[in-house]
C-alpha positions as CSV (number, residue, x, y, z in Angstrom):
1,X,140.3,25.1,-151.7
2,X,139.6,21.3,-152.4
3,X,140.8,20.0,-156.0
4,X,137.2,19.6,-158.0
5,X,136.3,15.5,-158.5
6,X,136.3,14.0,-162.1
7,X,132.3,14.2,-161.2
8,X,132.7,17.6,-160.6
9,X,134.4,18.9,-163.8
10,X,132.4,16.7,-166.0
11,X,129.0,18.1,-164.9
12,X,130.6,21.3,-164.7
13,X,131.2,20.8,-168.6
14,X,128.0,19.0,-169.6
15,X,126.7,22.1,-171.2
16,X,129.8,22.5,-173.3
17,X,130.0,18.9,-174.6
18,X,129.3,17.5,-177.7
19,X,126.8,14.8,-178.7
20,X,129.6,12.0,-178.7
21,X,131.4,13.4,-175.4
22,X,127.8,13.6,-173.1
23,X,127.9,9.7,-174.2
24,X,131.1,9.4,-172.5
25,X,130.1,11.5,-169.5
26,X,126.7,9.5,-168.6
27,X,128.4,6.7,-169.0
28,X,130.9,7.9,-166.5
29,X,128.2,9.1,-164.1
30,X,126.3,6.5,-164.6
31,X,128.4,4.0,-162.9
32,X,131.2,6.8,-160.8
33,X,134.0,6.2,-160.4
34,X,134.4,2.4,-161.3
35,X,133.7,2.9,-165.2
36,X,136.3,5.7,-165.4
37,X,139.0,3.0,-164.4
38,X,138.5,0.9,-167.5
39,X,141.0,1.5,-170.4
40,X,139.7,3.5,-174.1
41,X,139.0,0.6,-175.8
42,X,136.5,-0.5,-173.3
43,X,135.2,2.9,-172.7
44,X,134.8,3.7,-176.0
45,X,132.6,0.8,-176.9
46,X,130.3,0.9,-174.1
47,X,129.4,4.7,-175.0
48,X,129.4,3.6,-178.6
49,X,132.2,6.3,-179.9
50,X,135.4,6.1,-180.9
51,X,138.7,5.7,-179.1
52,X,139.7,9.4,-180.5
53,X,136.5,10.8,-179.1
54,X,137.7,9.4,-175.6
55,X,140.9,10.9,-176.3
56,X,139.6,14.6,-176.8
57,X,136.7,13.9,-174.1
58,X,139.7,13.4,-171.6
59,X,141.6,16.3,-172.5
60,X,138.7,18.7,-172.3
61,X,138.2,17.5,-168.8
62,X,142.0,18.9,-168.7
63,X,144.0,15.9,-167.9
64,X,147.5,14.9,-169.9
65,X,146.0,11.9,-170.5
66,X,143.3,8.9,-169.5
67,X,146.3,7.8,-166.9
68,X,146.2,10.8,-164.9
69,X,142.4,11.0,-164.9
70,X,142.8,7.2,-163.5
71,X,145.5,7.9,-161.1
72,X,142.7,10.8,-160.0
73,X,139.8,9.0,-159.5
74,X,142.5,6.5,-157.3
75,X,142.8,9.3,-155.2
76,X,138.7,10.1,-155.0
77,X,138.1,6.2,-154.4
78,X,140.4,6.3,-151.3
79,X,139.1,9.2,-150.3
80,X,135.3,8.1,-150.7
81,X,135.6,5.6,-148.2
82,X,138.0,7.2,-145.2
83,X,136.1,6.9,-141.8
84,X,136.0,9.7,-139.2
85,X,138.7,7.6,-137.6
86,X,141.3,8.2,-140.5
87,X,140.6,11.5,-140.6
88,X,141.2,12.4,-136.8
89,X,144.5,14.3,-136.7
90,X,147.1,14.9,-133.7
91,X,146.5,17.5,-131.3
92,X,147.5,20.8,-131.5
93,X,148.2,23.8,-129.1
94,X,146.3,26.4,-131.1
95,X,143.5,28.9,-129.1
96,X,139.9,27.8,-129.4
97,X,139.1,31.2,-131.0
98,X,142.1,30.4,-133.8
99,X,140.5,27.0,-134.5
100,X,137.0,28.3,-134.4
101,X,138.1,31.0,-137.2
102,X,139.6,28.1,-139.1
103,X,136.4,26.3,-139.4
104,X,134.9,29.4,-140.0
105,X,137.0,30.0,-143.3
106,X,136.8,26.0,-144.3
107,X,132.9,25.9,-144.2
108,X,132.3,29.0,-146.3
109,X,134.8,28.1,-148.4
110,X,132.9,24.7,-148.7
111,X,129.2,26.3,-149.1
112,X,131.0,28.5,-151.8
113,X,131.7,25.6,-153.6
114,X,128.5,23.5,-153.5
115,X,126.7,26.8,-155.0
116,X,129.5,27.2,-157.6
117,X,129.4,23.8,-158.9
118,X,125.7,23.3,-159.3
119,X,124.3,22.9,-162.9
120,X,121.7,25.3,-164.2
121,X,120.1,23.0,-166.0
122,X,120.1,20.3,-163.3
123,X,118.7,23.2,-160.8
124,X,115.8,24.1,-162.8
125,X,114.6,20.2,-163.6
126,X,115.1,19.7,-159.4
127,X,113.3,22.9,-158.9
128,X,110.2,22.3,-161.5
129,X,109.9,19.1,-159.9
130,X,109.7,20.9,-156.3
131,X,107.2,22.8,-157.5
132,X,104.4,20.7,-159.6
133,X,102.1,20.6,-156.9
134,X,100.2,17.5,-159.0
135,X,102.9,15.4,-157.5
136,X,103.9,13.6,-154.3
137,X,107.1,14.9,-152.6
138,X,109.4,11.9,-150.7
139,X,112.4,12.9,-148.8
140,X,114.6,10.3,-147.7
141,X,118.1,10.1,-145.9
142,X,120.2,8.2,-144.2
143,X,121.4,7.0,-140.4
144,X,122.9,11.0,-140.5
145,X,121.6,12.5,-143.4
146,X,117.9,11.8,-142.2
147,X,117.8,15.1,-140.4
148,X,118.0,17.1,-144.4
149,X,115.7,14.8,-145.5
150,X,113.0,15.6,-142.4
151,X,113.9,19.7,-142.9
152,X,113.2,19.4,-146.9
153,X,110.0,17.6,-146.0
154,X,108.5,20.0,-143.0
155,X,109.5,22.9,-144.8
156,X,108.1,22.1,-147.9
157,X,104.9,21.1,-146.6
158,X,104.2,24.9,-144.8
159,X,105.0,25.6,-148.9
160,X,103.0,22.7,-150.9
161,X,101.1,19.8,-150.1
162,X,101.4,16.3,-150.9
163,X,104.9,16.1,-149.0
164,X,106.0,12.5,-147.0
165,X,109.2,12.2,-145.6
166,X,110.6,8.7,-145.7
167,X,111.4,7.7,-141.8
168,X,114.3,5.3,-141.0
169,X,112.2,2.3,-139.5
170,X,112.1,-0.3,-142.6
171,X,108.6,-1.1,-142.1
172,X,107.7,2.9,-142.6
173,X,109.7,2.7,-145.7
174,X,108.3,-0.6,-147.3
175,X,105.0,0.3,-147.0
176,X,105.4,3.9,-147.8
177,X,106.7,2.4,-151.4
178,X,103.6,0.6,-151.8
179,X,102.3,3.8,-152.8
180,X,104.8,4.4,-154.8
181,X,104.4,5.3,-158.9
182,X,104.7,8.2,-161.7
183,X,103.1,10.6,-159.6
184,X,106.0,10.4,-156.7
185,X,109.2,12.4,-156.8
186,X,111.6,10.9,-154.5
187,X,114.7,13.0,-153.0
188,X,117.3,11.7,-151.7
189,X,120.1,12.3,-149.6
190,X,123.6,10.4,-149.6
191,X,126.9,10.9,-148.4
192,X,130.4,9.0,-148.1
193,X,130.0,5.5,-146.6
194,X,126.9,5.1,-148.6
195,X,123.5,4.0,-147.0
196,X,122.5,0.7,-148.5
197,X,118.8,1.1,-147.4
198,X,118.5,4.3,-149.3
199,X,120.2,3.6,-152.5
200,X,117.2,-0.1,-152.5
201,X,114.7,3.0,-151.7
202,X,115.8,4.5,-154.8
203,X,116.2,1.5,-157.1
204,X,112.8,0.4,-156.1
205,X,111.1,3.8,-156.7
206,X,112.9,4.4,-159.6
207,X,111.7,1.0,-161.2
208,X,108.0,2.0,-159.5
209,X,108.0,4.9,-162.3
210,X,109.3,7.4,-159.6
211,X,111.1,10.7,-160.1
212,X,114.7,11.0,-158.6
213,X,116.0,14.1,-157.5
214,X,120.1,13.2,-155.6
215,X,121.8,15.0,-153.5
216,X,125.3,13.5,-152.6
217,X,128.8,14.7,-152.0
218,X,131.2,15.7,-155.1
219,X,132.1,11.2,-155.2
220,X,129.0,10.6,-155.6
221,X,126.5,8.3,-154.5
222,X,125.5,4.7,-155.8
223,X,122.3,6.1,-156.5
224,X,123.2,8.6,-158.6
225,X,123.2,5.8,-161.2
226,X,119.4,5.8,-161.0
227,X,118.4,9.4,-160.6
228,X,117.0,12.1,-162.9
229,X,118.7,14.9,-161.0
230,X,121.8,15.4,-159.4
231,X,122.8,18.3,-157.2
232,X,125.9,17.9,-155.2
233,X,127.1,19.4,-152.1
234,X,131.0,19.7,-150.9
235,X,131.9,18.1,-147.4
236,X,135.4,17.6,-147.0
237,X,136.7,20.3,-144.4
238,X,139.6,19.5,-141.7
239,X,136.6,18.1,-139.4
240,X,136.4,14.5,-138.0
241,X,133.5,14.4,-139.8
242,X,131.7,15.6,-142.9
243,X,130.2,18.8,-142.9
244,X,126.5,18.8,-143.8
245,X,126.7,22.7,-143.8
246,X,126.9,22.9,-147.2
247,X,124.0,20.8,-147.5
248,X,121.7,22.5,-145.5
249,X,122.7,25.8,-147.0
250,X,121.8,24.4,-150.5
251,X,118.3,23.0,-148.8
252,X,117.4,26.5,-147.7
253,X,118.2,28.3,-151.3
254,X,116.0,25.7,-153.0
255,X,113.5,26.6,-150.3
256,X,113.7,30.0,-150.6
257,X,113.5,29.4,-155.2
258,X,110.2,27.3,-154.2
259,X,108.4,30.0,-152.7
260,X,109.2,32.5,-155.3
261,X,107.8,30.1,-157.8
262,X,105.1,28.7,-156.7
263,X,103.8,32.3,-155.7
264,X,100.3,33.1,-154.3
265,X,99.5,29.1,-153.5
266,X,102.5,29.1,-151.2
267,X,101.5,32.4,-149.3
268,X,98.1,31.3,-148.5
269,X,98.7,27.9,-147.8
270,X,101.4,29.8,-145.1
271,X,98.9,32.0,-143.8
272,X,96.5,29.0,-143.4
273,X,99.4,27.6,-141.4
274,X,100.2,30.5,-139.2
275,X,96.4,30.5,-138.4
276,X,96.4,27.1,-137.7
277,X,99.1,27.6,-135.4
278,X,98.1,30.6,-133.5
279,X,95.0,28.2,-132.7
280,X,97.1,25.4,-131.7
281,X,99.4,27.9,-129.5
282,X,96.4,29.6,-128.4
283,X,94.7,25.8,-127.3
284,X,97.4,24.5,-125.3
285,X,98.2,27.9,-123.5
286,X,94.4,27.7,-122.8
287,X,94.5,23.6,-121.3
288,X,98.1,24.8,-119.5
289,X,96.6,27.7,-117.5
290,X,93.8,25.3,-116.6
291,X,96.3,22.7,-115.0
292,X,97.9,25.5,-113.2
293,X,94.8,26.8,-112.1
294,X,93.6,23.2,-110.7
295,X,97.5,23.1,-109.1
């Protein structure tokens, strides 16, 4: 079992806080980890409490004291940015079928923690969101994560219309934000070794009016700083690389919450679509035989 992030713990606790401490904690978020590294003094002045509220904030989170919550978020900086080549270990002797088993137990244990640590609160505003069907929908991901962002967006629209996913070319992006405004609910996707393009994406919509629904690892994202929403999804495993598992495991339970709401509008406009593709199906079939049939 990984060791939860300061991230982690504090939105695990956001519920629990008081007026004073959710200061500390958005302030914290707002700017993770590099704000968490400044002393009390300077903490507590830029949440506007005072240097006992920091004090008790800290221990709640269940640290000795702001030193070892420092000394943590060290660790979760070094972490944040280890490459797939620093993660690579030695060869071993061990039977495919062990290792596979291994992977097995490590990716469950990492889907079990992604669904553990997500906020109730946070999962209904991401899910009312999903569902208002008087606003646009805008996936976007990354060089990797592109591929959650294009399953959110294919998925939803078999569920809901008014669903664009934001495709990697620059061009595609730029002028997709032209369109951009109050009425657009962007969501994005962003791991470890951050995507520069997508965290702009983000800035710009969120200055365009946009709503910002995140979905990072447990370090979280620059963009986090500028979203309404934050989900986050575990990825750390013994793998070369991170596991986006987790990820799309959390995509298909939000999937799966969407239908349920949205109810009778999302089974018709699924029956309109498995008409429409029966006809499609049924066309090509149809144009194939008549090649064959000219062969």
């Amino acid at each position: 079992m990984m060791e939860a992030t300061v991230a982690e713990i504090i939105r695990g606790q956001l519920d629990s806080l008081t007026k004073s401490e959710r200061k500390i904690a958005r302030l914290l978020l707002e700017d993770y980890p590099v704000s968490g590294l400044a002393g009390i003094p300077a903490i507590a002045e830029a949440a506007g409490v005072s240097a006992p509220t920091i004090v008790r904030f800290v221990a709640k989170l269940g640290f000795k004291n702001i030193a070892q919550m420092r000394e943590q978020l060290q660790i979760e900086i070094s972490t944040r940015l280890a490459s797939p080549l620093e993660r690579i270990g030695p060869s071993d002797n061990l039977a495919p079928i062990t290792l596979l088993g291994s992977s097995e137990s490590e990716l469950l244990d990492a889907v079990t923690r992604s669904f553990v640590s997500v906020n109730p609160n946070e999962l209904e505003q991401f899910l009312q969101h999903l569902c208002d069907l008087n606003r646009e929908i805008i996936p976007i991901g990354g060089r990797i994560s592109h591929v959650l962002a294009q399953h959110l967006s294919w998925s939803l629209q078999v569920l809901r219309p008014h669903v664009r996913v934001a495709r990697p070319s620059a061009g595609e992006r730029i002028n997709l934000l032209l369109d951009v405004d109050d009425h657009s609910v962007v969501v994005a996707f962003d791991y470890r070794r951050y995507q520069p393009d997508t965290i702009r994406f983000v800035e710009v919509a969120k200055a365009a009016g946009a709503t910002v629904l995140l979905v990072t690892d447990p370090y979280l994202s620059p963009a986090a700083k500028n979203a309404d929403v934050v989900l986050t999804s575990a990825i750390s495993t013994s793998g070369v690389f991170d596991a986006l598992t987790p990820s799309f495991a959390l995509i298909e339970a939000l999937l799966t919450l969407v239908a349920k709401r949205l109810g009778g509008p999302a089974a018709d406009r699924l029956a309109k679509y498995e008409k429409l593709s029966a006809k499609i199906l049924e066309d090509d079939q149809r144009i194939i035989g008549s090649y064959r049939g000219q062969g």
